[in-house]
ROMAR-387065 format. One record per residue (C-alpha): residue in one letter; x negated, y negated, z negated. Coordinates in steps of 0.25 Angstrom, whole numbers, plus 2048, in hexadecimal, padded with zeros to 3 digits. Layout:
<recs>
AXYZ
...
</recs>
This chain:
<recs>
X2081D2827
X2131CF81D
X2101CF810
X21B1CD804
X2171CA7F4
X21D1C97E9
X22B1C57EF
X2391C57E6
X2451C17EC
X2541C27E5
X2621BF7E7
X2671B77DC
X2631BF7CF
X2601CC7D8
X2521CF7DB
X2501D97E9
X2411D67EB
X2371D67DF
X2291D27E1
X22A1DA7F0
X2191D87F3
X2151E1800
X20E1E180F
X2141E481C
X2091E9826
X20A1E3833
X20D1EA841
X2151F583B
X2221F7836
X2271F8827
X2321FB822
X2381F7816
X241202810
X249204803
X2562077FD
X2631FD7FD
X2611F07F6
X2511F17F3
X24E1E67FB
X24A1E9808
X2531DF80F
X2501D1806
X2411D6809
X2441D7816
X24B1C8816
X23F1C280D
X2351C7817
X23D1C2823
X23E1B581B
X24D1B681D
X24D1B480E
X2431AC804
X23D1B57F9
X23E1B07EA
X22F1B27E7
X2221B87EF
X21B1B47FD
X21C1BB80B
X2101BB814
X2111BE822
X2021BD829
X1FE1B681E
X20A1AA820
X2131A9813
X2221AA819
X2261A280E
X221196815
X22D18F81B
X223189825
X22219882B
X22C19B838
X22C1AA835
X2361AE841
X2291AD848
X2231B883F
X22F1C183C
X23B1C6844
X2451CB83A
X2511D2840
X25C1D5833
X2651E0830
X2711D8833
X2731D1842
X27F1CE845
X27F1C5853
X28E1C0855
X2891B9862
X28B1BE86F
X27D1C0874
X2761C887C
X2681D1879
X25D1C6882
X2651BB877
X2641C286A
X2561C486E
X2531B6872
X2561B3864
X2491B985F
X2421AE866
X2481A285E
X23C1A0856
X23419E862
X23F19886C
X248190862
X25419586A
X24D18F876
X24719C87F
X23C198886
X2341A1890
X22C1A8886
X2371AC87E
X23E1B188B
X2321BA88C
X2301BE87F
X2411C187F
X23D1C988D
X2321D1888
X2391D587B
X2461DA883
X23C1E288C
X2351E8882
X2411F087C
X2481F3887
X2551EA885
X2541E3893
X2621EB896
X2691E488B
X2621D788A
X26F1D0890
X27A1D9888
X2821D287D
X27B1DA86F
X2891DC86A
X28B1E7875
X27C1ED872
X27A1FA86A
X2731FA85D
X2671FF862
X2681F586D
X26A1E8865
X25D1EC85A
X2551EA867
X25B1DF86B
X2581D985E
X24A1E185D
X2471D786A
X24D1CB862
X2431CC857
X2381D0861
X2381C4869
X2361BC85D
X2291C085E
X2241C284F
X21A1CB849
X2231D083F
X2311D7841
X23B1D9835
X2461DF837
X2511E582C
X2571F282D
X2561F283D
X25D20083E
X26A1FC838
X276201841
X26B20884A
X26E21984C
X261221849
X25C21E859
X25E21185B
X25721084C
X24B218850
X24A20F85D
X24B202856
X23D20884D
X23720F85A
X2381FE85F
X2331F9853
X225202852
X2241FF860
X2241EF85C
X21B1F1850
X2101F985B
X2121F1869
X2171E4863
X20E1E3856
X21B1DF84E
X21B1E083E
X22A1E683A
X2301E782F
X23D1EF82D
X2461F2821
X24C200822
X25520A81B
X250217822
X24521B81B
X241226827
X24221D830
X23A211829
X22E21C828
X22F221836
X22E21483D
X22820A831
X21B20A82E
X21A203822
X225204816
X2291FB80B
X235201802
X23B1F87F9
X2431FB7ED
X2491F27E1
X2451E57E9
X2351ED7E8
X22B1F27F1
X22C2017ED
X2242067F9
X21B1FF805
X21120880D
X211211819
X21E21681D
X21822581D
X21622180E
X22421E80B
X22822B80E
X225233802
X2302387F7
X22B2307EC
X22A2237F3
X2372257F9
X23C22A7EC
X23721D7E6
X23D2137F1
X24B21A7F0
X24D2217E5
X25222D7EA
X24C2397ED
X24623C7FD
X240246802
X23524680C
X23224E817
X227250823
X22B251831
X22125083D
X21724A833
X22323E830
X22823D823
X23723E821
X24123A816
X24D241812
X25523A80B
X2572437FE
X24F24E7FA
X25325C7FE
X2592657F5
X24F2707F8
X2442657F4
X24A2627E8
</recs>
């Protein structure tokens, strides 16, 4: 379980995160939504320990990150917004570079089997020798699925995954992450713009606005007009289909 308190963090005389305190439930998914410039991302990047927070403490499984003495690749796989590879490699070698906290560039034969089982597991055995700047969008995000995969950790981070992916190859990439969270017992956090698509496939919600945790709870929760109302100021309008709760993104003349 990871569990946040109290944590500030600011650029120069900027705040973006005021006194963020909240809980992420393990072996589910949670998505952490809000508008541009809440905050979502630094959290993201304070989390993942890719940036030091000014103030507050981090617990996962009751070990303070902050502790330097901590080797957190071994806890978390974060896979960024941004990657940009100006190598040329192939897929099998971009997923060999999950297992540098284990193998220190090094493969040994475990590694080779875990980078072998990985590969199986989502079906990329036909590209594993194709150079990745020749593979499709939704090809690449399972190649670097496998990479963080075969780093082995309990916890998955990943920020704004569906980025550059068209409305298939997105709901593939969520339809792969459930299926982590149930066969592979993996914790995932995964920030998001699409607020559907966060409470289709999430099933835990953090919103943050102003740098502040405005909403945590049940995805189902989230989507309420007030709640959304609150978290964007603007004005949705929600609507039952199948026994799913949809949001349209403005509120229907006809409703008004």
């Amino acid at each position: 379980m990871i569990v946040l308190e109290n944590i500030n963090q600011s650029y120069g005389d900027k705040t973006i995160l005021k006194n963020v305190t909240l809980t992420i439930p393990d072996k589910q998914i949670t998505g952490i939504i809000g508008p541009n410039g809440a905050g979502k991302t630094t959290l993201f990047n304070v989390i993942s320990r890719v940036i030091s927070s000014k103030s507050g403490t981090i617990m996962i499984d009751n070990q303070n990150i902050m502790d330097s003495n901590i080797n957190l690749s071994k806890t978390i796989a974060v896979l960024k917004q941004s990657n940009q590879f100006n190598l040329k490699l192939t897929s099998y070698e971009l997923i060999s570079f999950g297992r540098y906290p284990h193998s220190k560039g090094r493969l040994k034969k475990e590694d080779k089997l875990k980078i072998e089982e990985m590969i199986n597991y989502l079906n990329i055995e036909p590209i594993r020798n194709q150079y990745i700047d020749t593979l499709s969008g939704g090809q690449l995000q399972r190649v670097l699925l496998a990479m963080i995969l075969v780093q082995d950790t309990k916890y998955i981070m990943l920020d704004e995954p569906l980025n550059n992916l068209d409305m298939k190859h997105g709901v593939e990439m969520m339809m792969l992450l459930q299926k982590f969270v149930k066969e592979l017992g993996k914790t995932i956090v995964v920030v998001m713009h699409d607020i559907n698509i966060a409470a289709s496939f999430c099933d835990y919600i953090v919103a943050i606005k102003d740098g502040m945790v405005n909403f945590e709870g049940p995805s189902n929760d989230v989507m309420q007009e007030h709640v959304l109302n609150e978290i964007y100021d603007s004005d949705f309008c929600i609507r039952e289909v199948d026994g799913k709760r949809v949001c349209l993104y403005h509120r229907l003349k006809e409703d008004k």
